[in-house]
Backbone as CSV, one residue per row, in Angstrom:
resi,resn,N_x,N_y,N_z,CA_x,CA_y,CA_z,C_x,C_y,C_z
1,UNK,178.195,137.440,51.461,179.298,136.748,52.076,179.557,137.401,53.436
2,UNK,179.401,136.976,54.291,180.184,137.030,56.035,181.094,136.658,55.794
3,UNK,181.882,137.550,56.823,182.998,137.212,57.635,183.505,137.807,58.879
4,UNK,183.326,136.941,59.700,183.276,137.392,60.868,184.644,137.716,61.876
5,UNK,184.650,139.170,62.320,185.619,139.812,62.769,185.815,140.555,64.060
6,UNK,186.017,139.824,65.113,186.326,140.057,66.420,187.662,140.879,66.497
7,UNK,188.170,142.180,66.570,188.771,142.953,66.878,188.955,144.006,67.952
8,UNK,190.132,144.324,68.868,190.111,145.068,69.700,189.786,146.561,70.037
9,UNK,189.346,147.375,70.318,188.992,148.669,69.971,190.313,149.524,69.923
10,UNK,190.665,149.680,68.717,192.029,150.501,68.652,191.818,152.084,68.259
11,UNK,191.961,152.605,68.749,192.238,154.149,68.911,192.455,154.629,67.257
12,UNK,193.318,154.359,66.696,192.727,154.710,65.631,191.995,154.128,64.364
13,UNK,191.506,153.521,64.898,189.764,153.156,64.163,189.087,154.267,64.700
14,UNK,188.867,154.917,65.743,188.128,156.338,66.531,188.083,157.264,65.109
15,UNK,186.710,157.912,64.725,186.830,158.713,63.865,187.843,159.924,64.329
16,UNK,188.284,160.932,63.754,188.178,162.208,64.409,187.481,162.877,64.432
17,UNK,187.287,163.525,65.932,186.109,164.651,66.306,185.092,163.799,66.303
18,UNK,185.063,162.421,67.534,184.044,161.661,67.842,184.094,161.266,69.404
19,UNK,183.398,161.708,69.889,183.568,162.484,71.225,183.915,161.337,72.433
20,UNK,184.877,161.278,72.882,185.093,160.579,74.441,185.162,160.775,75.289
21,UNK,184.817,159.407,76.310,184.364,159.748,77.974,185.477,159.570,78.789
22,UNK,185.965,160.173,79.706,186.496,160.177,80.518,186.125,159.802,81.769
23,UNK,184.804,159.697,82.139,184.199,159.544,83.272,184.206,158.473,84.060
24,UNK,185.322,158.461,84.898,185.924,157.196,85.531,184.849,156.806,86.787
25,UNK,184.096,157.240,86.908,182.659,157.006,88.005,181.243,156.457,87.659
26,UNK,181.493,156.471,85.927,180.179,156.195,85.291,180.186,154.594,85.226
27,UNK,178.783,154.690,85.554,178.279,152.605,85.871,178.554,152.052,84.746
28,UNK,178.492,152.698,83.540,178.903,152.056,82.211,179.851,152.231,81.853
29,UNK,180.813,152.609,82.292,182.243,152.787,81.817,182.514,151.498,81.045
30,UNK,182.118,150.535,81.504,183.139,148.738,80.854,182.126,148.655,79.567
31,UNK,181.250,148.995,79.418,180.256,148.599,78.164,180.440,149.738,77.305
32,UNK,180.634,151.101,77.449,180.554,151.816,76.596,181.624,152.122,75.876
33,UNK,181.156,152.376,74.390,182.313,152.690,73.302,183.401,154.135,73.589
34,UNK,182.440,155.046,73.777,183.141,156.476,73.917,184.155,156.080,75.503
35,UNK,184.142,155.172,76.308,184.718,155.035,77.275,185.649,153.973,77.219
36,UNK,185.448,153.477,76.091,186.748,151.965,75.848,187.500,152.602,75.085
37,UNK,187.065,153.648,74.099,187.768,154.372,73.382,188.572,155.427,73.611
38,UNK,188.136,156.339,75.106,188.707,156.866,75.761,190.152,156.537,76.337
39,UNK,189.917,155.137,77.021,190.968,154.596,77.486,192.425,154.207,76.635
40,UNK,191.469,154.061,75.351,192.446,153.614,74.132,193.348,154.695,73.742
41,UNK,193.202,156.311,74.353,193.764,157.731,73.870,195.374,157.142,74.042
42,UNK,196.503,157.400,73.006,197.380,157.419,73.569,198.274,158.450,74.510
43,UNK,199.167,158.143,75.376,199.617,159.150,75.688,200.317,160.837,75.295
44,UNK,199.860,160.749,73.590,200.621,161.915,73.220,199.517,163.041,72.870
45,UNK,197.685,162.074,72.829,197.160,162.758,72.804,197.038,163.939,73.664
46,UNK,196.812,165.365,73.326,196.886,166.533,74.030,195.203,166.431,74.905
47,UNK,194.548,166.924,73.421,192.825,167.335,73.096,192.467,166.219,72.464
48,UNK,191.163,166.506,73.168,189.922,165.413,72.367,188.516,166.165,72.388
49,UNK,187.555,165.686,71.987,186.242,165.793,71.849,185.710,164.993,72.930
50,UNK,184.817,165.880,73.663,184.515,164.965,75.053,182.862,164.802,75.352
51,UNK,182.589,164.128,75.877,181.599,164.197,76.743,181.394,164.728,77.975
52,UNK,180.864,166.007,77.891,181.010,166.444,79.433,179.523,165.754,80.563
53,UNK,179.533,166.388,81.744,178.758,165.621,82.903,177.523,166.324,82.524
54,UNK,177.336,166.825,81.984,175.844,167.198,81.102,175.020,166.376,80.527
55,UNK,175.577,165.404,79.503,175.113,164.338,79.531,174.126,163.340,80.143
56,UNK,174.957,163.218,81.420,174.556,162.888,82.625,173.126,163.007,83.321
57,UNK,171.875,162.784,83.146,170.766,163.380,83.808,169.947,161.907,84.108
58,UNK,169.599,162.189,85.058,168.567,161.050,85.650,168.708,159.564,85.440
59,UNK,170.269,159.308,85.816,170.345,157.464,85.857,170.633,157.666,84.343
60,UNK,170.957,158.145,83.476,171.218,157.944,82.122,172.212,158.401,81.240
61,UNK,172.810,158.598,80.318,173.981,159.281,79.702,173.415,159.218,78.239
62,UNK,173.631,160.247,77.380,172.601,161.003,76.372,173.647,160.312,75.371
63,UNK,174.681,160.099,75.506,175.662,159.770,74.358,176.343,158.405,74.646
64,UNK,175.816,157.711,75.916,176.153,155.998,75.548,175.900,155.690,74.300
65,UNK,177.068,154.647,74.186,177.639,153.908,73.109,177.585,152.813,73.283
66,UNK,176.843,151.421,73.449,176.848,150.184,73.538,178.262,149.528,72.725
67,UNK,179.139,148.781,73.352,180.597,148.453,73.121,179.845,147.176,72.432
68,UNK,179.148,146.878,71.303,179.262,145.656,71.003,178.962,145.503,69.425
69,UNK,180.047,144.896,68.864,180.586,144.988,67.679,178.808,144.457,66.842
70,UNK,178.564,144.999,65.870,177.257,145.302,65.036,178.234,144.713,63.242
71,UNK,176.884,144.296,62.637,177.088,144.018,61.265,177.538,145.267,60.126
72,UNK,178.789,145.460,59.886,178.705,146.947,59.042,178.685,145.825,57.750
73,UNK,178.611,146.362,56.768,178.850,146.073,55.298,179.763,146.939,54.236
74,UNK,180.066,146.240,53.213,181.005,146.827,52.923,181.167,147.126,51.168
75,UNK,180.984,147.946,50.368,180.834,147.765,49.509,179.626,147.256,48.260
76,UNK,179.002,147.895,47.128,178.046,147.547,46.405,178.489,147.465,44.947
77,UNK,179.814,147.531,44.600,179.906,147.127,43.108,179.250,146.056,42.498
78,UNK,179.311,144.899,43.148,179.222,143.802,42.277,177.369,143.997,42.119
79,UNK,176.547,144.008,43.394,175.487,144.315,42.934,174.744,145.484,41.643
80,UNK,175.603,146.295,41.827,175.457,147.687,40.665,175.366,146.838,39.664
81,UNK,176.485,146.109,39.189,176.877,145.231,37.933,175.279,144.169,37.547
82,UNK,175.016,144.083,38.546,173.470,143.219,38.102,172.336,143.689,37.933
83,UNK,172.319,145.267,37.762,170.930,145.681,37.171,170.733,145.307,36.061
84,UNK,169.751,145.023,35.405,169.684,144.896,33.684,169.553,146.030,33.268
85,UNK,169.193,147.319,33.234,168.641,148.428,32.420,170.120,149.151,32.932
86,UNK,170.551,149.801,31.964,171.605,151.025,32.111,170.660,152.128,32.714
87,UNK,169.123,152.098,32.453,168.518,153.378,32.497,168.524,153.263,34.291
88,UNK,168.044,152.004,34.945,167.662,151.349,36.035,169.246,152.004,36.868
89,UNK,170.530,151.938,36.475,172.116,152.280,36.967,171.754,153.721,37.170
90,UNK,171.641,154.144,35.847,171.870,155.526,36.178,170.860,156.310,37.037
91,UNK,169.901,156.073,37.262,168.532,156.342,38.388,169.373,156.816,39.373
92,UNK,169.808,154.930,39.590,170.105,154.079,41.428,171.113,155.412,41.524
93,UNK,172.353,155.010,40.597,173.750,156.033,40.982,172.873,157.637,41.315
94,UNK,171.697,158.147,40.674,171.700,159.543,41.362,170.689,159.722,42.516
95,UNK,170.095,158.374,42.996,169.442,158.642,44.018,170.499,157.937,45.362
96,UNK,171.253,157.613,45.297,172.642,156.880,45.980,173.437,158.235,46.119
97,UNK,173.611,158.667,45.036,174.601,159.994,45.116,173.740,161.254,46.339
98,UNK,172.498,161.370,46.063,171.772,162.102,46.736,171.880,161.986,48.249
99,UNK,171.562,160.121,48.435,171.310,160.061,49.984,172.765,159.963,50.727
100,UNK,173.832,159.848,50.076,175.207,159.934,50.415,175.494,161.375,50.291
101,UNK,175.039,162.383,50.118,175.537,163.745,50.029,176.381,164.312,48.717
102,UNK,176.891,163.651,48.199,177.864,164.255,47.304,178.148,162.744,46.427
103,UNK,178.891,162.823,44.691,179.606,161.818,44.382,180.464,161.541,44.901
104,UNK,181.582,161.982,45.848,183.024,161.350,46.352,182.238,160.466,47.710
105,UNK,181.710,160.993,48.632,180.515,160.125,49.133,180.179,158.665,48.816
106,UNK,179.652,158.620,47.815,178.850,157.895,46.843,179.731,156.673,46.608
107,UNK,180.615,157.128,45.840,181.772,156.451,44.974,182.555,155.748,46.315
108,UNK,182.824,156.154,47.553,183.703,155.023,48.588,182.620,154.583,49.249
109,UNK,181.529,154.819,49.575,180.626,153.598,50.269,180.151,152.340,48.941
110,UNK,180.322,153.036,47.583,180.230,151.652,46.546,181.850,151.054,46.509
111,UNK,182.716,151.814,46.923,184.045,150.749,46.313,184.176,150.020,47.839
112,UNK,183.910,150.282,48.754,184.178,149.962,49.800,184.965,150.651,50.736
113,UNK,185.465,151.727,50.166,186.611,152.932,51.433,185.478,152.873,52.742
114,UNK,184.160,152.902,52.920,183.930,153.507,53.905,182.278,152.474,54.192
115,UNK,182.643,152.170,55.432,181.604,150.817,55.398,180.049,151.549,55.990
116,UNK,179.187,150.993,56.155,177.655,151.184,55.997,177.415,150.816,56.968
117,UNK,176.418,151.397,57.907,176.173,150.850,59.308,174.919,150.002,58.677
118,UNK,174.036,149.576,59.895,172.752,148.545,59.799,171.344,150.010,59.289
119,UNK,171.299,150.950,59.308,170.744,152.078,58.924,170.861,152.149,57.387
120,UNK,172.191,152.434,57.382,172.291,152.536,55.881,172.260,151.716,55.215
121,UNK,172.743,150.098,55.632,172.529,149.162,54.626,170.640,149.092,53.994
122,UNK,170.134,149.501,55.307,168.501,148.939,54.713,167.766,149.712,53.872
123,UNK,168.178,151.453,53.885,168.013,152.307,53.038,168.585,152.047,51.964
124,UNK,169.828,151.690,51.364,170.351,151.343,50.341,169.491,150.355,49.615
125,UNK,169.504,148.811,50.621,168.537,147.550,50.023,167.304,148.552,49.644
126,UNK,167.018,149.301,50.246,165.484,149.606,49.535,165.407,150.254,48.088
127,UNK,166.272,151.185,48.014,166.904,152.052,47.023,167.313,150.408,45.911
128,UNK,168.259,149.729,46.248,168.495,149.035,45.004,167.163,147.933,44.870
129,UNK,166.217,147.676,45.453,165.400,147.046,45.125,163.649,147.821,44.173
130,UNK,163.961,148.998,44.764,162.861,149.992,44.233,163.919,149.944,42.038
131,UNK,164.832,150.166,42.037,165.568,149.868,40.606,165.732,148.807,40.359
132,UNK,165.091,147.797,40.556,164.762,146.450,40.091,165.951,145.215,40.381
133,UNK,166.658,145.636,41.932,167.530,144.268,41.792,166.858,143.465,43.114
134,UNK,166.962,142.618,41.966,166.127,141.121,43.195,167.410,140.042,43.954
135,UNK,168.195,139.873,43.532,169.034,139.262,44.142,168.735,139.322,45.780
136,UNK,169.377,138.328,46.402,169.609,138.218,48.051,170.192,139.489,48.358
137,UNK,171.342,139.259,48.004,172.795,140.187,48.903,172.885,141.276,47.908
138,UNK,172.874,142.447,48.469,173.685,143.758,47.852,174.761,143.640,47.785
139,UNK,175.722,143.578,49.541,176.782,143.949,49.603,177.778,143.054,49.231
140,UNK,178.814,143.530,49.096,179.847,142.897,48.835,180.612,141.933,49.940
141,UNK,180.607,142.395,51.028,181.111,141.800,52.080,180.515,142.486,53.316
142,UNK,180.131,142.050,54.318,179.896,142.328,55.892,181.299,142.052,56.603
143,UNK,180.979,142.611,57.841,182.450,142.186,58.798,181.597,142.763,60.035
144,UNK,181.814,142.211,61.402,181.668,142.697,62.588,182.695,143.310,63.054
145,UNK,181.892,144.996,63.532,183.015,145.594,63.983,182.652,146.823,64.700
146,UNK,183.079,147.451,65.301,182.022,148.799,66.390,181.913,149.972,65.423
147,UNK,180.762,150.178,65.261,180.139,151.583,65.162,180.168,153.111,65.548
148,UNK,181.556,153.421,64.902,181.573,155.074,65.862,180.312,155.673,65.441
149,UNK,179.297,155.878,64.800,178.115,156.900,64.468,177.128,157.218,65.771
């Protein structure tokens, strides 16, 4: 299921400790995320995580962020629910638990707390298709929306 979601870049959607530009001279200032996001700081912010002019080398910037909202996904319960083998669940759940780092990990990219970029969705599809689910769709829901990673 899509559903498609045009939203403004609000400041706190910004992870914390995800680094912004300040660089009011850079040619990409209007396209880039760390620089739309910058702008988005409110005034009470003190400190941030920055990008310094290091970055910066030969016509290029090492930590551009293309400002344009990407497919995240959201959630894998309902697919879990369609393996046939319990043996086939319990596999998926510890090779899922693995490539997520930890169970608390694990457990909000399946309930949906914490959405999946286009990286992780295809590692996942591979993971639930190597445990035998054939279905179309994994996820539960997609939404367009920017990518702090």
């Amino acid at each position: 299921m899509y559903v498609k979601m045009e939203k403004e870049i609000l400041f706190s959607d910004v992870p914390q400790g995800w680094a912004l530009c300040f660089n009011q001279q850079c040619e990409k200032k209007n396209c880039c995320l760390r620089q739309l996001a910058g702008a988005k700081a409110p005034h009470t912010v003190q400190q941030a995580v920055c990008v310094t002019p290091a970055a910066w080398a030969d016509g290029m910037c090492s930590q551009f962020v293309e400002a344009t909202p990407v497919s995240l996904a959201r959630g894998f319960d309902r697919a879990f629910l369609c393996l046939h083998s319990r043996d086939a669940r319990h596999e998926l759940r510890l090779a899922l638990t693995e490539y997520f780092g930890s169970r608390g990990s694990y457990y909000r990219h399946k309930h949906g707390e914490r959405l999946l970029t286009p990286d992780r969705q295809q590692t996942v599809e591979s993971l639930f298709r190597r445990y035998g689910y054939q279905q179309p769709e994994v996820f539960d829901e997609h939404i367009l929306d920017y990518c702090y990673e």
